[in-house]
gemmi code that builds the backbone of each chain (N, CA, C; Angstrom):
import gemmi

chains = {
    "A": [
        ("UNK", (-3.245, 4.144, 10.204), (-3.112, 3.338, 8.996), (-1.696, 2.756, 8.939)),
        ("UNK", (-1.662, 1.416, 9.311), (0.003, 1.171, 9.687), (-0.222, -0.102, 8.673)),
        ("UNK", (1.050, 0.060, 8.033), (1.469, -1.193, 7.427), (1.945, -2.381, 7.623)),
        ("UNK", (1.352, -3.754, 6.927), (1.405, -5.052, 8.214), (2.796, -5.570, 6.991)),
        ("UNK", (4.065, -5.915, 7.873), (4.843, -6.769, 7.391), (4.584, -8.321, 7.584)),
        ("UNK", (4.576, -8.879, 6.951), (3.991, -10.391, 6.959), (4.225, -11.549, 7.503)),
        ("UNK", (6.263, -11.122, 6.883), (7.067, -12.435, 7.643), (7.375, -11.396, 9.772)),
        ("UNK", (6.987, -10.398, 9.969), (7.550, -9.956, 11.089), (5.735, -10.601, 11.976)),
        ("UNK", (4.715, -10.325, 10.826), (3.436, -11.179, 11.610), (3.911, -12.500, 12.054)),
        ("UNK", (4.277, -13.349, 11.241), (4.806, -14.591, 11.109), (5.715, -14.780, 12.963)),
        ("UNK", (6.621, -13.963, 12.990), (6.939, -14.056, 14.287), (6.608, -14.031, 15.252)),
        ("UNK", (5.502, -13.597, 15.075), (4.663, -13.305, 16.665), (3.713, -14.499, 17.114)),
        ("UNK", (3.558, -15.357, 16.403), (2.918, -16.838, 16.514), (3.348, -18.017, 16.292)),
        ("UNK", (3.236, -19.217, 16.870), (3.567, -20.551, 16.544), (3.160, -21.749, 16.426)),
        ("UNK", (2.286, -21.352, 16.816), (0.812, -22.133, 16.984), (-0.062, -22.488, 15.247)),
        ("UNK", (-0.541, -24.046, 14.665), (-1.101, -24.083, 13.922), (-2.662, -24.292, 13.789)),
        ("UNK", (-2.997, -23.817, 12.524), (-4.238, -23.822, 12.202), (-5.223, -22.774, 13.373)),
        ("UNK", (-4.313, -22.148, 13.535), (-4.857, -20.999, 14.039), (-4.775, -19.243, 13.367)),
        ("UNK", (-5.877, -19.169, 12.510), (-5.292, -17.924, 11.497), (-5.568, -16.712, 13.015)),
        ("UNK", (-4.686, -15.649, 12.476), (-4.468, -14.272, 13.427), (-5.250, -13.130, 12.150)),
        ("UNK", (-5.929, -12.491, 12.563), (-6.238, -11.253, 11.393), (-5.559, -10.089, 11.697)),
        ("UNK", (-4.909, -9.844, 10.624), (-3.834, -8.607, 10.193), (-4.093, -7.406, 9.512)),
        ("UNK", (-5.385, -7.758, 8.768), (-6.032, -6.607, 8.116), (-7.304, -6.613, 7.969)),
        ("UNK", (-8.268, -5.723, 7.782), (-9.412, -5.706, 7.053), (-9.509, -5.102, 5.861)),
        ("UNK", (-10.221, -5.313, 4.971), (-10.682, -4.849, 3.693), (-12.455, -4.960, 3.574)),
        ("UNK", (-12.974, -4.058, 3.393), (-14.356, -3.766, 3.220), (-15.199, -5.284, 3.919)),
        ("UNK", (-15.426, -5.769, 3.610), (-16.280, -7.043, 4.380), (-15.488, -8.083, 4.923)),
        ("UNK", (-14.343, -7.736, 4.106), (-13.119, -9.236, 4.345), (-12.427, -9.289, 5.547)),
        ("UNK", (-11.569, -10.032, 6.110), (-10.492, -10.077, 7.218), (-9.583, -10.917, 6.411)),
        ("UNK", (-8.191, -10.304, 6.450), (-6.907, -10.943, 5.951), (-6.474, -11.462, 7.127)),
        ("UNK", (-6.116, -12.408, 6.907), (-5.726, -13.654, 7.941), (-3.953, -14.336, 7.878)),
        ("UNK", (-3.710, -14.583, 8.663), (-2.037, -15.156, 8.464), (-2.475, -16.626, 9.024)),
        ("UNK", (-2.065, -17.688, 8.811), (-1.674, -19.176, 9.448), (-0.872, -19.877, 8.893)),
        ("UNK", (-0.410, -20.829, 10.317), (0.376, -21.788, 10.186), (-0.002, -23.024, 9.891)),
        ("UNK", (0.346, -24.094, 9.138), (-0.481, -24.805, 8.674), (0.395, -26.092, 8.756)),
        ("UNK", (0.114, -27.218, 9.245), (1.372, -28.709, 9.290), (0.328, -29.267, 9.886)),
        ("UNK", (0.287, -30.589, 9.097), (-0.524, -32.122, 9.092), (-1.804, -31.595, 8.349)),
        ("UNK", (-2.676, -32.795, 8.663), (-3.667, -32.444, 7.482), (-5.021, -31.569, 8.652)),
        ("UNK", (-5.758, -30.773, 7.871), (-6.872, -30.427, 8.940), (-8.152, -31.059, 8.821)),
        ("UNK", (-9.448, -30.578, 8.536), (-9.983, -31.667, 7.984), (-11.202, -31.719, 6.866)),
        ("UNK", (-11.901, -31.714, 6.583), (-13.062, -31.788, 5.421), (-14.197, -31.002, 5.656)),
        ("UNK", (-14.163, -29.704, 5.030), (-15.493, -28.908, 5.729), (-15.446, -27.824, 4.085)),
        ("UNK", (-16.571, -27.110, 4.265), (-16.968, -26.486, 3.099), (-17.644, -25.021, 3.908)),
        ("UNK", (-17.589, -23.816, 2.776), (-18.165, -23.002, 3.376), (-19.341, -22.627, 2.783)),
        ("UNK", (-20.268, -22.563, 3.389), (-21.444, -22.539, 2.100), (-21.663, -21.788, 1.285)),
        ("UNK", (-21.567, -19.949, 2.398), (-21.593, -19.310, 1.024), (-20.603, -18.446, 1.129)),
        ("UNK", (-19.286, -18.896, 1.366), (-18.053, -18.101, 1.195), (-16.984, -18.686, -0.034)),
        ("UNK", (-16.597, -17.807, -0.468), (-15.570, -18.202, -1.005), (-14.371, -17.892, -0.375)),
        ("UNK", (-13.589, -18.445, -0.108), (-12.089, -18.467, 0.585), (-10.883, -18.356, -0.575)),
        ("UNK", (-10.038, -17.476, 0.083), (-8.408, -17.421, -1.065), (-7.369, -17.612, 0.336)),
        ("UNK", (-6.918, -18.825, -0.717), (-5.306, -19.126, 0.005), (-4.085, -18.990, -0.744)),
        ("UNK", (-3.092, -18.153, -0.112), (-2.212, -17.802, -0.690), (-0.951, -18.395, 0.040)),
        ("UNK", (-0.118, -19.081, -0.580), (1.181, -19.750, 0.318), (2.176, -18.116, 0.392)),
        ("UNK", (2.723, -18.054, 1.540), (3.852, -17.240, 1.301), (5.358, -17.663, 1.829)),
        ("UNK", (5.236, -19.302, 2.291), (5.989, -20.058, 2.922), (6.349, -21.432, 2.354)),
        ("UNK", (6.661, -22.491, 2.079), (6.330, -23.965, 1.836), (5.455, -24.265, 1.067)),
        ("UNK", (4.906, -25.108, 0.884), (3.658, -25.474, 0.215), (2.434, -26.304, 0.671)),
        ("UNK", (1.528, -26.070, 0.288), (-0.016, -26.453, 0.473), (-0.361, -27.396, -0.472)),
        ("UNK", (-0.865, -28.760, 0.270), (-2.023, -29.556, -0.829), (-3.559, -28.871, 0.032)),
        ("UNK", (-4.541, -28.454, -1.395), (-5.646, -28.746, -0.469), (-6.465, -29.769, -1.540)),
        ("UNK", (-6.880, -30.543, -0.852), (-7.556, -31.843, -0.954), (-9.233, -31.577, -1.801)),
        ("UNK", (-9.244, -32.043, -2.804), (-11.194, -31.490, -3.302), (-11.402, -33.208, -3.194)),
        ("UNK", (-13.038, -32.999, -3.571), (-12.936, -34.389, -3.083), (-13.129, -35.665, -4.614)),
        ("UNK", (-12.680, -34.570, -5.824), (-12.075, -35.561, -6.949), (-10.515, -34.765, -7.724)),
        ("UNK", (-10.355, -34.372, -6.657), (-9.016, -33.524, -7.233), (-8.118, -33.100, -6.331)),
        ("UNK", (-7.044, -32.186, -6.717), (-6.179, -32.029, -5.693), (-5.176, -30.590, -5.955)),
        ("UNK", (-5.158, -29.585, -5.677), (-4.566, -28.493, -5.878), (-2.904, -28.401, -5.438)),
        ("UNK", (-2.224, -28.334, -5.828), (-0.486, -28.298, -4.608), (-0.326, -26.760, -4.834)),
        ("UNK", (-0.341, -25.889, -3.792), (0.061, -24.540, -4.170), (1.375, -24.626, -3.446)),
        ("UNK", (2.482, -23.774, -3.957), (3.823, -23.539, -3.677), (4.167, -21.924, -3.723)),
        ("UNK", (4.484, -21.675, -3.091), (5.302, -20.435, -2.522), (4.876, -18.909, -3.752)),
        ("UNK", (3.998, -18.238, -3.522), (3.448, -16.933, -4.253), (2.592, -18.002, -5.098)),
        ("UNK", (1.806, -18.947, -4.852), (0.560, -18.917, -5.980), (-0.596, -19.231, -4.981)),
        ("UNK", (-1.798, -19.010, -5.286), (-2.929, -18.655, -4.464), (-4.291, -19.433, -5.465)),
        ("UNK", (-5.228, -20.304, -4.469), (-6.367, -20.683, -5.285), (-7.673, -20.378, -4.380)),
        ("UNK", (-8.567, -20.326, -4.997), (-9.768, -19.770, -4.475), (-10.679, -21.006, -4.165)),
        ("UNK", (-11.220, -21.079, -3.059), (-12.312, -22.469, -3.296), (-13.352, -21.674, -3.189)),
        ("UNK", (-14.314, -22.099, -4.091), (-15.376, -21.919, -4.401), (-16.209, -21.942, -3.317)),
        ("UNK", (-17.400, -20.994, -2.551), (-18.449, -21.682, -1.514), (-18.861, -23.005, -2.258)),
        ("UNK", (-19.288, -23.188, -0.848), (-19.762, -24.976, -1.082), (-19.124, -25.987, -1.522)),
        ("UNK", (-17.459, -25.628, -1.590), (-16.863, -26.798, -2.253), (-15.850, -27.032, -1.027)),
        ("UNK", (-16.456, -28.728, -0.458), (-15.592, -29.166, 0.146), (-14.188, -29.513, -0.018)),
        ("UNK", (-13.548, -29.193, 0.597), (-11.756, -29.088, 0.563), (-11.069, -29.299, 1.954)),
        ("UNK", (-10.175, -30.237, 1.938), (-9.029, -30.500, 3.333), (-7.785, -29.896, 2.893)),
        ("UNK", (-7.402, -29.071, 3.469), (-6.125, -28.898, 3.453), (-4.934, -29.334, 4.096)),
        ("UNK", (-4.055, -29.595, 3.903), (-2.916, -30.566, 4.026), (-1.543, -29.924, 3.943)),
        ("UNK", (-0.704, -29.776, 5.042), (0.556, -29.690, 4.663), (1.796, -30.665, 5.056)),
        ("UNK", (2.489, -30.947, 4.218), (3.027, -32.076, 4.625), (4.312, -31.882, 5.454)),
        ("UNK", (4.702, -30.456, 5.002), (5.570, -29.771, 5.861), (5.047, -28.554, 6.112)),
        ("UNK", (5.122, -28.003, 7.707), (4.833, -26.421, 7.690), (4.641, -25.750, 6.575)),
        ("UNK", (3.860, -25.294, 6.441), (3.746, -23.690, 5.815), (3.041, -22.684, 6.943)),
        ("UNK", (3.065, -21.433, 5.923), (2.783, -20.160, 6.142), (1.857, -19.952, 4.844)),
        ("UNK", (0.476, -19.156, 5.524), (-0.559, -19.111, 4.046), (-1.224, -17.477, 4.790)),
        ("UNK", (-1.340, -17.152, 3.860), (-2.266, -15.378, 3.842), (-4.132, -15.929, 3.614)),
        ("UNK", (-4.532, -15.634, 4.201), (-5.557, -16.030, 4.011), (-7.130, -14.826, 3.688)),
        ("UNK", (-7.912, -14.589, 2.925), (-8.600, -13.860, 2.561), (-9.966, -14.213, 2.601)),
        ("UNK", (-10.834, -13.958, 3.026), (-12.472, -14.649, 3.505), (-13.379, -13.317, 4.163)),
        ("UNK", (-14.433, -13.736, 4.221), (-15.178, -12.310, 4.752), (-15.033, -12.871, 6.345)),
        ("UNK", (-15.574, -11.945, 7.179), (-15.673, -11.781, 8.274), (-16.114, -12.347, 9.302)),
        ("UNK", (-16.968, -12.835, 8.700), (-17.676, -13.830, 9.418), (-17.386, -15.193, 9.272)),
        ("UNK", (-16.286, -15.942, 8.324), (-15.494, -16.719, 8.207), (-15.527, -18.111, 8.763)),
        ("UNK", (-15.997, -19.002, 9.692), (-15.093, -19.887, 10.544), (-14.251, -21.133, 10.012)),
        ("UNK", (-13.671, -21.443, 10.624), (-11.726, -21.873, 9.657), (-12.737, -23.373, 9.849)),
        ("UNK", (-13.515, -23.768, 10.582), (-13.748, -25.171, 9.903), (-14.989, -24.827, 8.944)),
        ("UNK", (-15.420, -24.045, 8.751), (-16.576, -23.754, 8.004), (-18.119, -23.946, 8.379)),
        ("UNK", (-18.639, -25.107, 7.792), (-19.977, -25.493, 8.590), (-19.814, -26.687, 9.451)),
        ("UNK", (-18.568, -27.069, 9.753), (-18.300, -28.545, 10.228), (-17.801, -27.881, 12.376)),
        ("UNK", (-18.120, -28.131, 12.975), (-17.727, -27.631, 14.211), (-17.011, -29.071, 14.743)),
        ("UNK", (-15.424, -28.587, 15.434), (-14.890, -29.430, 16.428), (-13.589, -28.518, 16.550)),
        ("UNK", (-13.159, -29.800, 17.257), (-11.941, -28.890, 18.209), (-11.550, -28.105, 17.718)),
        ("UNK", (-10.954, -27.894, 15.938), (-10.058, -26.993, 15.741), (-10.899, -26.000, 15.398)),
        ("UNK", (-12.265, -25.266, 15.310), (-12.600, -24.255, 15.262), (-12.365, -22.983, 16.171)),
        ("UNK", (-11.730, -22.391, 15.902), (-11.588, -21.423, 16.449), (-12.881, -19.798, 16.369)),
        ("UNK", (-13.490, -19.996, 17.288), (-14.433, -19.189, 17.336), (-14.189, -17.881, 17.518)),
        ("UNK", (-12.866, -17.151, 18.136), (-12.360, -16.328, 18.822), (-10.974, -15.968, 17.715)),
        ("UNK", (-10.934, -14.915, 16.789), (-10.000, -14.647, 16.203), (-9.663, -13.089, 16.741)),
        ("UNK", (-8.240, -13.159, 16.510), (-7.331, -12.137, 17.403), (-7.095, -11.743, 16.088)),
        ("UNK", (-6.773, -9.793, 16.507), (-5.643, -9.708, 15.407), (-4.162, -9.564, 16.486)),
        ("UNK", (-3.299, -9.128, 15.478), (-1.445, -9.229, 15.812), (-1.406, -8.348, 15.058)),
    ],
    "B": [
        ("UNK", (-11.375, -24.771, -11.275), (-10.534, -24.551, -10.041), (-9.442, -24.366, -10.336)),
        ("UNK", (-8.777, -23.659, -10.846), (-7.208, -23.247, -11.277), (-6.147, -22.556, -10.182)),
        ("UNK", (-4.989, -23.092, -10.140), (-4.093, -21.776, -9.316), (-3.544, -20.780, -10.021)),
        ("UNK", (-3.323, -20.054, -9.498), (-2.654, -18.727, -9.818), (-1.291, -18.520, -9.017)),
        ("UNK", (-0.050, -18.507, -9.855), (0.970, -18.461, -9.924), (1.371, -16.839, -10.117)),
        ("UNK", (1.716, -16.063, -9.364), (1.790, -14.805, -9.414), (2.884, -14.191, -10.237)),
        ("UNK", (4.134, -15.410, -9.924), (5.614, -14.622, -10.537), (4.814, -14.536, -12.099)),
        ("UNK", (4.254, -16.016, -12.805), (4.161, -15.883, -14.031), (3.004, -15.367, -14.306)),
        ("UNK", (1.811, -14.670, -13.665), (1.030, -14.054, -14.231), (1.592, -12.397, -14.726)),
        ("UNK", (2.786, -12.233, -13.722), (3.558, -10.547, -14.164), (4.419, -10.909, -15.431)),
        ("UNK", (4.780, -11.906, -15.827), (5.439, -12.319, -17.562), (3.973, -11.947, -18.313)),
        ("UNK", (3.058, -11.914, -18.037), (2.024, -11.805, -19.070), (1.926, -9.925, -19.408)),
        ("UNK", (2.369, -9.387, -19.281), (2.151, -8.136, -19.472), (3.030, -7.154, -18.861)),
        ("UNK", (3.939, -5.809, -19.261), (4.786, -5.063, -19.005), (4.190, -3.710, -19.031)),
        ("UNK", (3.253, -3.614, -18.803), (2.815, -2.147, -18.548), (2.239, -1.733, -17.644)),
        ("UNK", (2.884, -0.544, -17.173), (2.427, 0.370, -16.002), (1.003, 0.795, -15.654)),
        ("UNK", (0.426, 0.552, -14.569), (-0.606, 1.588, -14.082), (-2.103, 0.715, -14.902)),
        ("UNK", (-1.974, -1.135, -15.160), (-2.891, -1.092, -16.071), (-3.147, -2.648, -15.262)),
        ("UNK", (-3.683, -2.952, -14.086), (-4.072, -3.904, -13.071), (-4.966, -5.233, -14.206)),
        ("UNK", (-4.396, -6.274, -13.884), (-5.093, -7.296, -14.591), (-5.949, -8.026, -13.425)),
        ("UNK", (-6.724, -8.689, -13.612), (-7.660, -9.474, -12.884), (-7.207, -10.779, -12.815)),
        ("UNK", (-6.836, -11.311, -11.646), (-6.196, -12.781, -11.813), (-7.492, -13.738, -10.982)),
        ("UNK", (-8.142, -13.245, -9.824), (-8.868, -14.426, -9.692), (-10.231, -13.252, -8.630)),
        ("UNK", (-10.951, -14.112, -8.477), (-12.277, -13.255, -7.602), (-12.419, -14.329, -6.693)),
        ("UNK", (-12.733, -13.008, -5.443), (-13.374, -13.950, -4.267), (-14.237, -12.741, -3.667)),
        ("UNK", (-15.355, -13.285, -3.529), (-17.131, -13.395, -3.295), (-16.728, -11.610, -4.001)),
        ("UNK", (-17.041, -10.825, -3.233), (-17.423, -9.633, -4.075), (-16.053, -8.979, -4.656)),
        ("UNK", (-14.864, -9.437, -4.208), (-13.951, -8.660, -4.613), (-12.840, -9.041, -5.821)),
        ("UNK", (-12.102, -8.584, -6.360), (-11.085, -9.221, -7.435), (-9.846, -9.003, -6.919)),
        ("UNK", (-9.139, -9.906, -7.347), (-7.530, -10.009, -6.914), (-7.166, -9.730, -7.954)),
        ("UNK", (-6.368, -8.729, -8.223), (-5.482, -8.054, -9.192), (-4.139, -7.277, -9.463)),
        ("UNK", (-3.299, -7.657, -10.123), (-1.761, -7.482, -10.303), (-1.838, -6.823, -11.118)),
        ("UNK", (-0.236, -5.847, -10.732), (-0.393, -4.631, -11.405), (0.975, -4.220, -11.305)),
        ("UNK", (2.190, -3.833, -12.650), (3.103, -3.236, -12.677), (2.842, -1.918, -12.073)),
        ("UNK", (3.688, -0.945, -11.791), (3.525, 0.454, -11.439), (5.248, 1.304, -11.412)),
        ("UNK", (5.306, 2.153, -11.667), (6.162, 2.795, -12.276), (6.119, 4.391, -12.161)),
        ("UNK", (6.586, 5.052, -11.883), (6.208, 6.340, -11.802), (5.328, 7.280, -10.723)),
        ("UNK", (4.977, 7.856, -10.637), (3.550, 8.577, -9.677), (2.452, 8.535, -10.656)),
        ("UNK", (1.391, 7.968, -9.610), (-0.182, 7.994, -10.122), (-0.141, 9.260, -10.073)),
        ("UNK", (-1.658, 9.377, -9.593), (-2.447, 10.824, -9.184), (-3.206, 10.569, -8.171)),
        ("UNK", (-3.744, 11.871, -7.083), (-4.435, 11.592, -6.126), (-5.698, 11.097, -6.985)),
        ("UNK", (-6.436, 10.548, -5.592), (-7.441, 10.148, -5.693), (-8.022, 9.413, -4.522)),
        ("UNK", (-9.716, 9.268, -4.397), (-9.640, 8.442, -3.480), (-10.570, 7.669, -4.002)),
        ("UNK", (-11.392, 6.203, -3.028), (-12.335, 5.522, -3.594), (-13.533, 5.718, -1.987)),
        ("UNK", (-14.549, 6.432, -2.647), (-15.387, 6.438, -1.868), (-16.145, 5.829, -0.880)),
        ("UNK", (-16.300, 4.557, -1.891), (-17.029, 3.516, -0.744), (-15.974, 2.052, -0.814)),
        ("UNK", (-14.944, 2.631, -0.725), (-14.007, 1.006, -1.115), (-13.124, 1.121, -0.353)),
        ("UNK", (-12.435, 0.041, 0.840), (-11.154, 0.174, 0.806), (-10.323, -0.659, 0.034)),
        ("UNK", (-8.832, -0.197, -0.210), (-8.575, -0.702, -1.594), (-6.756, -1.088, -0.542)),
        ("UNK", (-6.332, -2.295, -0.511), (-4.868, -3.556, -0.155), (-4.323, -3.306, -1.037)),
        ("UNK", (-3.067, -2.905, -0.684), (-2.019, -3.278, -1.621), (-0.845, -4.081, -0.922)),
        ("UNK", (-0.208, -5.064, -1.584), (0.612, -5.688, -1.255), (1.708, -5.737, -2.322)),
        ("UNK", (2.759, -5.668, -2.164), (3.861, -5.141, -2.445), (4.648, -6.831, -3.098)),
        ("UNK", (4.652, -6.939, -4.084), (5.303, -8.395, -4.473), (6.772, -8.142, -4.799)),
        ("UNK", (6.893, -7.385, -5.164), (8.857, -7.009, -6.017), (8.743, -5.543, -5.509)),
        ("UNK", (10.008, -5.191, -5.192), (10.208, -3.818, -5.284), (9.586, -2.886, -3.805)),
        ("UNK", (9.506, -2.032, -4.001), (8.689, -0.809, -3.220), (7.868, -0.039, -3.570)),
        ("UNK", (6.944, 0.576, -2.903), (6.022, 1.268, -3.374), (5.756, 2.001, -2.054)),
        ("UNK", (5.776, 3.634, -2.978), (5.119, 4.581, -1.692), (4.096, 5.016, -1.981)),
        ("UNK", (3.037, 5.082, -0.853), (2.080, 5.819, -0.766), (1.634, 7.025, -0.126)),
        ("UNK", (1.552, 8.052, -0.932), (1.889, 9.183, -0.325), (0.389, 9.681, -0.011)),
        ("UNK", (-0.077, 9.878, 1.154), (-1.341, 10.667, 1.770), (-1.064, 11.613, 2.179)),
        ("UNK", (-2.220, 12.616, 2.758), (-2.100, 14.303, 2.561), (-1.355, 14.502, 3.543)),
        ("UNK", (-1.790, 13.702, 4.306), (-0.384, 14.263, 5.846), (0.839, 12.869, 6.126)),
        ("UNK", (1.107, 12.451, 5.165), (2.009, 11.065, 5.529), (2.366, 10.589, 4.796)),
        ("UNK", (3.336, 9.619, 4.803), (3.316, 8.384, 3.760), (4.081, 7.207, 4.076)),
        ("UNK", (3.518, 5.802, 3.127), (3.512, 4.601, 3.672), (4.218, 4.122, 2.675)),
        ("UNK", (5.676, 3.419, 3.160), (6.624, 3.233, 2.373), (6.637, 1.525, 2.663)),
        ("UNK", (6.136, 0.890, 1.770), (6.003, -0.505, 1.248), (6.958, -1.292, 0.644)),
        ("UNK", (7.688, -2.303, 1.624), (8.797, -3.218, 1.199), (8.056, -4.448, 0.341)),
        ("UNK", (8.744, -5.226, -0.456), (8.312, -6.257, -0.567), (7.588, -7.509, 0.880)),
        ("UNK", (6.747, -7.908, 0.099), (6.021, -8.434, 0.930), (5.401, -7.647, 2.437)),
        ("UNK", (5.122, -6.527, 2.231), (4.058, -5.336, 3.016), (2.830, -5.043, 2.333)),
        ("UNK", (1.909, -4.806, 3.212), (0.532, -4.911, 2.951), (0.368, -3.080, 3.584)),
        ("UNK", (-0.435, -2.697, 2.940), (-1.267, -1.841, 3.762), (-2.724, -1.347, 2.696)),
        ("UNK", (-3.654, -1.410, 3.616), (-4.619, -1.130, 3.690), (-5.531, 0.394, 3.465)),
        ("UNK", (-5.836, 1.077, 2.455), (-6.104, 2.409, 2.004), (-7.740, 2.670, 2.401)),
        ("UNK", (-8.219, 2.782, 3.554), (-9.717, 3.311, 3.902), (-10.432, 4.002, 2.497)),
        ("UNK", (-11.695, 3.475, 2.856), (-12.516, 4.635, 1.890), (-12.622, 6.156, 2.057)),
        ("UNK", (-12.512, 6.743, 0.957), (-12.172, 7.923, 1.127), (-11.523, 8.770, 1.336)),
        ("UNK", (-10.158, 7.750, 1.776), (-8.648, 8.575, 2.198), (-7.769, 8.887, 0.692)),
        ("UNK", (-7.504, 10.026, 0.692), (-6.895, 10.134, -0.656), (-5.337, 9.972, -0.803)),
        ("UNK", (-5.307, 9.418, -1.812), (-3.735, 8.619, -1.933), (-3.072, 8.964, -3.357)),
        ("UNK", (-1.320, 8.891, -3.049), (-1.104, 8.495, -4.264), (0.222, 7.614, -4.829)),
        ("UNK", (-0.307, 6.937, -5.343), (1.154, 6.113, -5.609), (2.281, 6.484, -6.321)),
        ("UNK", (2.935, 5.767, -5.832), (4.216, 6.474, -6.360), (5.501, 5.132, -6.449)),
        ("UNK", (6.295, 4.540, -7.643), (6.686, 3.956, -7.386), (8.284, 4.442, -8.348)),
        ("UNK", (8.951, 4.720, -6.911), (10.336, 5.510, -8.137), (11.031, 4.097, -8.746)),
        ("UNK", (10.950, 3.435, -8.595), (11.656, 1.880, -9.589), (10.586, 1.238, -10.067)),
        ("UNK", (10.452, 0.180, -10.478), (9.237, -0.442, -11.284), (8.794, -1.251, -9.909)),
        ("UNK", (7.907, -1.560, -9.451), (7.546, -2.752, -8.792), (6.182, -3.691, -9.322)),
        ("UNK", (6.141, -4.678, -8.230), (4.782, -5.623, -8.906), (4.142, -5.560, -7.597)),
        ("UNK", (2.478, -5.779, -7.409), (1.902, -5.197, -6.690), (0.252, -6.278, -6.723)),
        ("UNK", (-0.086, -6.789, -5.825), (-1.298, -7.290, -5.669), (-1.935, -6.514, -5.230)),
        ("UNK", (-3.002, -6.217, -5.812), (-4.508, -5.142, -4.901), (-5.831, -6.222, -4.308)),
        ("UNK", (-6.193, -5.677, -3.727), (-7.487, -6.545, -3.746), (-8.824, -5.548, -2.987)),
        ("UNK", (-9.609, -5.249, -4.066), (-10.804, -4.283, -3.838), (-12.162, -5.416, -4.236)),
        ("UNK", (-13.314, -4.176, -3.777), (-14.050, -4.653, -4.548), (-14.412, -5.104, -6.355)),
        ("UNK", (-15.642, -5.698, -6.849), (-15.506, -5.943, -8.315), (-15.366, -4.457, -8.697)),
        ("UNK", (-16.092, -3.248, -8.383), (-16.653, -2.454, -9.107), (-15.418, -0.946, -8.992)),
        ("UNK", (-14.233, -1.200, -8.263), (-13.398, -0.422, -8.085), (-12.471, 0.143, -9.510)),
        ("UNK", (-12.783, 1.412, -9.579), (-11.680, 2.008, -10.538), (-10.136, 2.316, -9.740)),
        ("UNK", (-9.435, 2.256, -10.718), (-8.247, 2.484, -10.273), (-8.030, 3.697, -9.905)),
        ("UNK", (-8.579, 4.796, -10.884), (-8.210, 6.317, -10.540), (-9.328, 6.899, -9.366)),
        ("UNK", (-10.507, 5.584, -9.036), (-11.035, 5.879, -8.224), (-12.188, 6.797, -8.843)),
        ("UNK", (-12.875, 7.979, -7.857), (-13.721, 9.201, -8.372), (-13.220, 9.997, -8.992)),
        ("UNK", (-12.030, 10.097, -9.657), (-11.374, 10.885, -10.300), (-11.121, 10.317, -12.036)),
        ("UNK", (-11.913, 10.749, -12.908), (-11.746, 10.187, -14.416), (-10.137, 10.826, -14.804)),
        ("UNK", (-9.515, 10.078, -15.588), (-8.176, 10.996, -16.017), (-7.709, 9.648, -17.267)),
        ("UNK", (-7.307, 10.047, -18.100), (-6.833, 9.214, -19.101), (-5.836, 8.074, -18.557)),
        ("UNK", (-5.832, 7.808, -17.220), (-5.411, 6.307, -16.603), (-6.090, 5.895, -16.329)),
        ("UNK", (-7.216, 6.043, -16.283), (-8.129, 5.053, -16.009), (-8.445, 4.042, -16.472)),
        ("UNK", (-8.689, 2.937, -16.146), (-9.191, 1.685, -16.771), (-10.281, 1.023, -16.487)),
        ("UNK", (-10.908, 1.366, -17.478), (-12.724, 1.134, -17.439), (-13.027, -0.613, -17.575)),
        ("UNK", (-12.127, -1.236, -18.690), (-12.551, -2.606, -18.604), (-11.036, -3.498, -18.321)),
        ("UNK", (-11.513, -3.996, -17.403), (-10.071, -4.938, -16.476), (-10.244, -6.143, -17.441)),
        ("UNK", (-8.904, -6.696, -18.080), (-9.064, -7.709, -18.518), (-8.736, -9.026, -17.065)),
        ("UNK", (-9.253, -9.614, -17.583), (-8.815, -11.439, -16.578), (-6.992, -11.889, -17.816)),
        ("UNK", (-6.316, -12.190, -16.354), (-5.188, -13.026, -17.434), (-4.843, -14.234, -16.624)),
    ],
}
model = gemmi.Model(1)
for chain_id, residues in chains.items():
    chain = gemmi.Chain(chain_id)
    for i, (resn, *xyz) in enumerate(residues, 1):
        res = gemmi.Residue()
        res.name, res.seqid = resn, gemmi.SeqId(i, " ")
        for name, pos in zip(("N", "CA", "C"), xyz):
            atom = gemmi.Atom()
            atom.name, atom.element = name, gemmi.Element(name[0])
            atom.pos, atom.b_iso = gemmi.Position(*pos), 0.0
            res.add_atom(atom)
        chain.add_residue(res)
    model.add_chain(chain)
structure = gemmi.Structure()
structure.add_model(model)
structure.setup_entities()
């Protein structure tokens, strides 16, 4: 039972839009990523996702609205609600989703990462 | 779709050992929580129960160990492992369990908190 420091996770990767899982919690996987330029428009159907900045800040994009999270605040998207996320400068985001997760959701292309590591 | 701003959801309330509900994702609640003092053992049977460490430190003392939590440290409490907190300065503290998790766990004791408010 070892305790995950966050910003020392943070070091061990450099690579974006690639989350690393750092923890589990009962169905969930806690996730770390790096996040710069925009990614792209996908929804999860029946997940709900929490993003938490612990770095810079996050726009994520709805598709009649617009969230800006900044450094310790965290929003939940709803399953089924399409959202792009966007950073205009690097960040760093904690990320919280069940297990079965995939970072583009129901939308498949390059940046899906099918294959998540932990660190 | 609201964010949650963490520094100012801990201005909403100054008391120890009494976890507010700030946002839910799919089965579980995200919840902040002053802490102050030593809990009591306890464990949660079918839950594992995150804590993340926002201000301050927090130890967690288990039967053969303990997990000494800097700001911004995570660790992860298995079901069934019995724990107890302990926080010799005040700190602030994100959990994230399932909906149906007591704080004192299987153990009733006049800390318990039967109905979590949302703030």
């Amino acid at each position: 039972m070892d305790k995950v420091n966050i910003a020392k996770k943070f070091l061990m990767f450099g690579d974006h839009w690639h989350p690393r899982i750092v923890a589990e919690v009962n169905d969930s996987y806690v996730k770390l990523a790096r996040l710069h330029g925009e990614f792209l428009w996908h929804n999860h159907e029946t997940e709900d996702e929490m993003f938490l900045v612990v770095r810079g800040s996050l726009r994520i994009k709805l598709r009649d609205n617009e969230i800006l999270l900044g450094e310790g605040e965290l929003a939940v998207i709803p399953r089924g609600v399409e959202h792009c996320p966007v950073a205009d400068e690097e960040c760093e985001v904690m990320l919280f989703e069940p297990k079965g997760t995939l970072n583009t959701g129901s939308v498949k292309s390059q940046r899906t990462v099918e294959k998540l590591e932990w660190i």
